[in-house]
N, C-alpha and C positions, 0 to 999 in steps of 0.2 A: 691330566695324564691318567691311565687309566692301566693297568694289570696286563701282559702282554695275553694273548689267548692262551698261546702255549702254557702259561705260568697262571692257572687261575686262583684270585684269591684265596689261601690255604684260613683254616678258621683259627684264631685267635686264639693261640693259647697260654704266651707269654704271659709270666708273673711281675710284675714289677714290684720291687718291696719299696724302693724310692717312691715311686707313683705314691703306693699305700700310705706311706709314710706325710706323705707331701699331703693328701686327701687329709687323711685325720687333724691336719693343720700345723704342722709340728716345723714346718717350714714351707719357704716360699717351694713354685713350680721350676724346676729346670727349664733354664731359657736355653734350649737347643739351636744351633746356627742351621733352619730351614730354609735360610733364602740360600746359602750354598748347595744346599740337596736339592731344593730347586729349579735354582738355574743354571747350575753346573751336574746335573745327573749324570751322565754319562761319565766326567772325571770321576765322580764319588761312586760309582759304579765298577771305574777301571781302577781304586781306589782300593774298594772293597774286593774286586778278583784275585789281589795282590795280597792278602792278607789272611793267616790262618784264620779257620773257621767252618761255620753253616751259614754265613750269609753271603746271598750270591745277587745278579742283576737283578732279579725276577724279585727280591725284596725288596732291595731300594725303591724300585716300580711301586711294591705296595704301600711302601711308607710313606713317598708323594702324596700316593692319589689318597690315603687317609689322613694326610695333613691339609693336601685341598678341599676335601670334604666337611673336616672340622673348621676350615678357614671360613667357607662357607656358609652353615651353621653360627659358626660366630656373627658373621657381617648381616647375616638375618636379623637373627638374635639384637644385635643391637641396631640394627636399623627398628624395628617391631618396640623395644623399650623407651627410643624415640620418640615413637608415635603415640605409643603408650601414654608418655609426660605430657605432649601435648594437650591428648584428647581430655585427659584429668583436671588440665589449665582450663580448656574450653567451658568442660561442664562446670567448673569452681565456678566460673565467671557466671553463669547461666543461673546457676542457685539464688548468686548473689543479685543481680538484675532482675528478675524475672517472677514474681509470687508466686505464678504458676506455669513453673519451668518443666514441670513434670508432663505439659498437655504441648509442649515446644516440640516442634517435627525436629527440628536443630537438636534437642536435647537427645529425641529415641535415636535417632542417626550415629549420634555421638556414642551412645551407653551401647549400642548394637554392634557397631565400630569398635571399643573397646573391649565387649565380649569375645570376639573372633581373634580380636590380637590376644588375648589371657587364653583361650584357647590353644593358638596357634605353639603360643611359649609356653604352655604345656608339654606341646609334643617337643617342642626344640632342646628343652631341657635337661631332661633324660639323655637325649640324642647324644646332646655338645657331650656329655659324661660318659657315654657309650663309646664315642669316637676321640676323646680326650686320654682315655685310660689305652684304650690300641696304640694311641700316637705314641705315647710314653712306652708302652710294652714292646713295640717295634722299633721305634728312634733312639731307645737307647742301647740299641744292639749296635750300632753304628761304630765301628772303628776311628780313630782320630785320622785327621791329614796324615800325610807323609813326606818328610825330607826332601826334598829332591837331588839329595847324593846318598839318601839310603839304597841298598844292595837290593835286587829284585829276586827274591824267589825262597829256597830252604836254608837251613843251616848252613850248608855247606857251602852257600853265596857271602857268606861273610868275610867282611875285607880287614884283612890284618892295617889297622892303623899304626902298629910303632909295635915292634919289640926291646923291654928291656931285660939287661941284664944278661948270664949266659949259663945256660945250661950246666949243673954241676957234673961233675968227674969224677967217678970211682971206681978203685981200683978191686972194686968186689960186685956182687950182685945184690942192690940195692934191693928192700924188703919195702910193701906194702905198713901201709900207718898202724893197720889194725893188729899187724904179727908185729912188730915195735911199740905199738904200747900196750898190749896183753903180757911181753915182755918184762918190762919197765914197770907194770903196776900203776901207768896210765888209764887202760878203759877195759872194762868190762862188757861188752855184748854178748856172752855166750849164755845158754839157759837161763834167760829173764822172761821165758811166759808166765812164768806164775808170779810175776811184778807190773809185767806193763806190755808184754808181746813184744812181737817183731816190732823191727827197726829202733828202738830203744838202745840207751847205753846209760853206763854209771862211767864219770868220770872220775878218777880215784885221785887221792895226793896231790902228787904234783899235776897230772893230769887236771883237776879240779881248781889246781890254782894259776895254770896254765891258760885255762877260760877267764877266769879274772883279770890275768895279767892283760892278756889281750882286750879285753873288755876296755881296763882301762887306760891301757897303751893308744889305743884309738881315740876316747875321749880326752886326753891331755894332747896329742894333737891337734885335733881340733880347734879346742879351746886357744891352745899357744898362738894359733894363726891372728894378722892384723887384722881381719872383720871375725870379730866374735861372735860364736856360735850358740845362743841358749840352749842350754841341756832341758830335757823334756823328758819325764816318765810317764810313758800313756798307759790305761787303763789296760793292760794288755792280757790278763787272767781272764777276761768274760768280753771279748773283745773283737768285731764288734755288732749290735745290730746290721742286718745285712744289706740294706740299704745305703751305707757307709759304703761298705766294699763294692756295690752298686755302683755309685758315684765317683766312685774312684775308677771304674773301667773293667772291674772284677764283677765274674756274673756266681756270687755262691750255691744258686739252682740249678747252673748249667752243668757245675761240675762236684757234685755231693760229693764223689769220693777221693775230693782234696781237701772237702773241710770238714772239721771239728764242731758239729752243732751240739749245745744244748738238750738236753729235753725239752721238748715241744710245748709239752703239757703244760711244764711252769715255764720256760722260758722260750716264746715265740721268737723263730728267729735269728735268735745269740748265738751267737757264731766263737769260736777261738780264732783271733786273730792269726794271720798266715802272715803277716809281715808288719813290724814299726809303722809304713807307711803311712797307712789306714788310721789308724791311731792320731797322726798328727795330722791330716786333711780333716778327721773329724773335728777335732780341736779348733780348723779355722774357720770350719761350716757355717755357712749365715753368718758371717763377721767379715767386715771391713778393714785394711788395715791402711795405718796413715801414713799419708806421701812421703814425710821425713824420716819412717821407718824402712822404708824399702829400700835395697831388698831385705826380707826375711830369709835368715838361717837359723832352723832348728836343727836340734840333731837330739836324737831318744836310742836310749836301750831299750829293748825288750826280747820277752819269750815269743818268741814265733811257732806254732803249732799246723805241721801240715799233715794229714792223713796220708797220701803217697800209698793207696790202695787199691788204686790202675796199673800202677809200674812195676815190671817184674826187674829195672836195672836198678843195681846198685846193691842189692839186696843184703850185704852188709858192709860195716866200715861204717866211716859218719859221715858219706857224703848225701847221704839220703836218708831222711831221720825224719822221725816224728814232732821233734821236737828240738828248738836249737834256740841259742843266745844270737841277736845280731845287734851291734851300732849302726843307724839308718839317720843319715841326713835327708831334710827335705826343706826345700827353698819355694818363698812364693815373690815374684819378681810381678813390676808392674808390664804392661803393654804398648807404649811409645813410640817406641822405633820398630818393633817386630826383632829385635836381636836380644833384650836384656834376657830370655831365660836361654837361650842357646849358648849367654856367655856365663850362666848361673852352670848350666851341664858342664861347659872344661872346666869354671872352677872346683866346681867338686870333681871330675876325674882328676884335676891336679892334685887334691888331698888324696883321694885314693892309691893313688902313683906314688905319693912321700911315702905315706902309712906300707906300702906293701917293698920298694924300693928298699925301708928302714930296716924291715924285715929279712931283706938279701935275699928274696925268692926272684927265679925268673919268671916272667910272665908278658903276654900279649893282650895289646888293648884289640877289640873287635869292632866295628862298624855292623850293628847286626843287620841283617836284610828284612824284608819285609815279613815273612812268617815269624818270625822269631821275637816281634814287637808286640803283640798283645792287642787287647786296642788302646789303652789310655796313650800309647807312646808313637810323639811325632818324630821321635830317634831316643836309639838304643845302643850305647855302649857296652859291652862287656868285657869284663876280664878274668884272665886264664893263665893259671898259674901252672906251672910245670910241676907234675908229680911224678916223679923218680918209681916209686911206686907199681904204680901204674901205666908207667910207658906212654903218658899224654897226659895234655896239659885238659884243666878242669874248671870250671867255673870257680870261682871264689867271691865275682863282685859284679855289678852292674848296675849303668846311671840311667835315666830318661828323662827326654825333657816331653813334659804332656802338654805343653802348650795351655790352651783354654776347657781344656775337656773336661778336665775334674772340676774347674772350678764353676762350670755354666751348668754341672748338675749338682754341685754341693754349696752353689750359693757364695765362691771366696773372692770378694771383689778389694779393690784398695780406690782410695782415696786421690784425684786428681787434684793438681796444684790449686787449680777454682773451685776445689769442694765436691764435682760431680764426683759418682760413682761410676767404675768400670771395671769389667772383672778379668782378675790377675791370671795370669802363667802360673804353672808351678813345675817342681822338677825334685827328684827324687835319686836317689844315693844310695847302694851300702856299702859305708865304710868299713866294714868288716863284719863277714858272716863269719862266725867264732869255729864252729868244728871244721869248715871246710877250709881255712888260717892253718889250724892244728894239724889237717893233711897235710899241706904242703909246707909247713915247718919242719913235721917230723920226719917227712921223706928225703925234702932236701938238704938237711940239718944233720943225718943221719952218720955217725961214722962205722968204721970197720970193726969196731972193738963192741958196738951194739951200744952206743950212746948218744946223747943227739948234742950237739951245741947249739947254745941259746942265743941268739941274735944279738950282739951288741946294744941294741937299741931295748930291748926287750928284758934286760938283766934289769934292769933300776926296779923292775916292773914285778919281777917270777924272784930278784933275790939267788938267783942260780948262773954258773956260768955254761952247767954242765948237769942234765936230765942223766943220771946213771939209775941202775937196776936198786930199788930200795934193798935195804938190809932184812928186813921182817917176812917172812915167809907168808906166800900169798895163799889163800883159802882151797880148800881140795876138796875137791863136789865126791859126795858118797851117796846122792842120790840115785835113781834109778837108771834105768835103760844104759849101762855100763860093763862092759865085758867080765870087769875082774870087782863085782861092786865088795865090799869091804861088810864085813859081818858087822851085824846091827849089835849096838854093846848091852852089856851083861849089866842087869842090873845090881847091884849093891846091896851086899844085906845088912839088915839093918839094926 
């Protein structure tokens, strides 16, 4: 297959850091599922039409004809080293027999023979490396399968799967999170550039222990459930090489100004982690896990770090921050029936549904549609909690099941009952993103008198039954750019 005319070969300029990474030896090659781009094109074409992005038919076209190319090369290649072993036999044999094997017509035929082939895989060599590095730069652009009851098109295709819970009732004009806990002596965002810029916040007092509570309100669920959940702290300060988030289905060159890199100089690469996720597929990268352990559930805290320096919504409040606490489940399920990680995604949206349920928010589960999946994700749940607030409901949570994606580029296989290797499913969770919780607690929570109540479930947790306006008089800015700024004080004499 060969590049449509319309669509001519464009030149190469994808970076792969997996690739780089895999080169330098550091692990095995991503075994990519080419025989379905192969000989299913057209599906993985009408695939890829479906799915946000820059990758369209006219790619898929060139990713084929660069992996039949490399296939090619290969099956030279090791036909020629073949030949190679033999002609080496021949001549061994010829030394050995022959005192003067050097003046043997049989022996120059041979050595002339074997020249043309060291020759030849000369040229092949380079080649296979030339067109081995495009294969990886282009194939791992590739979106996952797709559900066949996932919703076809934008956001707006998204299918309500279940509403619970109902809409709270008041008898006044509910207030935004940010004017309730600026109130309250919850969160601070006002004039923080000269701490850390926009989209930042200080979470104050109860505010601050607010994030805790929930933190650990989510992980003692967890835990309480009949299959136990190992608790996991990933490396998530310098978090991670980008190759990681490569593998995972995240492209961090595509989209610089969502991530947190490093300096360059000293740290090639190093990324701030954007989500738990990552953290815990790196964890299972190149490891095997064993049959009597499956399925695996993890589940990790961490800092998540997103830049959010394309986006001009949200622009304050904590639903779009720089920086956030999340608890993130991720499950790695074997491959047998084709069903165990699709029953690994309801499990965890059933936890998600307790943990948010416990909290008496209303919210809807979504069936996301095809733009709205990313690539790692062969389906997409989310959930959306109703913010009083704000007059609509918001993101707070969402599962994926990725199938084989992640793990046929980061190497996460398990263990069959006869010993062989095959590589696992995985599937991925947040059980709670902590600021965007705090929205819809304090909104919905919110009463007339400017107080919040504390969730039942959630008191053992915060020690409160009832968020009131603290006692201690909050800080008063006499800095600059102020209509009525306050004279600068008198020094003291001395």
């Amino acid at each position: 297959m060969q590049p449509s005319k319309d669509h001519p070969r464009s030149t190469h300029e994808v970076r792969s850091s997996l690739y780089e990474h895999v080169r330098e030896g550091y692990s095995d090659k991503p075994d990519l599922d080419m025989r379905l781009v192969c000989e299913e094109t057209d599906k993985v074409i009408a695939n890829v039409e479906t799915r946000k992005g820059d990758l369209r038919g006219a790619d898929v076209r060139e990713i084929v004809y660069v992996w039949q190319q490399l296939e090619a090369v290969r099956k030279e290649i090791s036909h020629l080293e073949k030949q190679k072993k033999v002609i080496s036999h021949r001549v061994r044999a010829l030394v050995v027999i022959a005192p003067y094997f050097v003046q043997i017509p049989e022996f120059k035929e041979a050595t002339k023979e074997g020249r043309e082939i060291r020759h030849r895989l000369s040229q092949l060599y380079p080649r296979e490396s030339e067109l081995e590095e495009e294969h990886y730069g282009r194939a791992l652009r590739l979106p996952n399968t797709t559900h066949p009851d996932v919703p076809i098109g934008d956001e707006s295709q998204a299918r309500v799967v279940e509403l619970v819970g109902q809409k709270p009732e008041f008898d006044f004009k509910p207030r935004g999170h940010l004017e309730i806990g600026e109130e309250l002596g919850l969160i601070r965002q006002r004039r923080l550039a000269h701490v850390s810029g926009h989209r930042s916040y200080y979470l104050r007092g109860v505010g601050a222990r607010l994030q805790s509570a929930l933190q650990n309100f989510a992980l003692e669920t967890l835990q309480q459930r009949v299959c136990k959940i190992p608790f996991t702290l990933p490396p998530y300060l310098c978090l991670p090489l980008s190759y990681i988030q490569e593998g995972c289905g995240m492209q961090p060159h595509a989209h610089r100004s969502q991530v947190y890199s490093l300096d360059p100089a000293c740290f090639p690469d190093l990324n701030l982690a954007g989500t738990g996720e990552v953290g815990i597929a790196g964890y299972f990268m190149d490891h095997a896990v064993n049959w009597k352990d499956l399925p695996v559930r993890s589940v990790c805290s961490s800092t998540c770090y997103r830049a959010e320096t394309d986006t001009g919504r949200e622009t304050w409040g904590l639903y779009r921050v720089h920086h956030f606490n999340k608890v993130e489940m991720f499950g790695v399920t074997a491959d047998e029936t084709g069903e165990e990680s699709s029953q690994m995604l309801e499990e965890f949206l059933s936890l998600q549904k307790e943990i948010f349920s416990s909290l008496e928010l209303h919210y809807r589960v979504l069936d996301m549609p095809t733009q709205e999946l990313g690539r790692p994700a062969h389906r997409k749940y989310d959930i959306e909690a109703w913010m009083p607030g704000r007059d609509s409901y918001g993101e707070i949570s969402s599962g994926s099941n990725c199938t084989d994606y992640q793990s046929r580029r980061l190497n996460i296989l398990y263990e069959g009952e006869d010993g062989s290797l095959h590589y696992a499913h995985t599937v991925n969770a947040t059980a709670c993103a902590i600021p965007r919780t705090i929205i819809a607690i304090l909104e919905t929570h919110q009463t007339k008198e400017g107080t919040v109540l504390v969730p039942p479930a959630l008191q053992p947790f915060l020690g409160l039954e009832v968020i009131e306006k603290p006692k201690y008089i909050p800080l008063k800015y006499i800095g600059p750019n102020q209509p009525n700024r306050m004279p600068r004080p008198v020094p003291k004499p001395r």
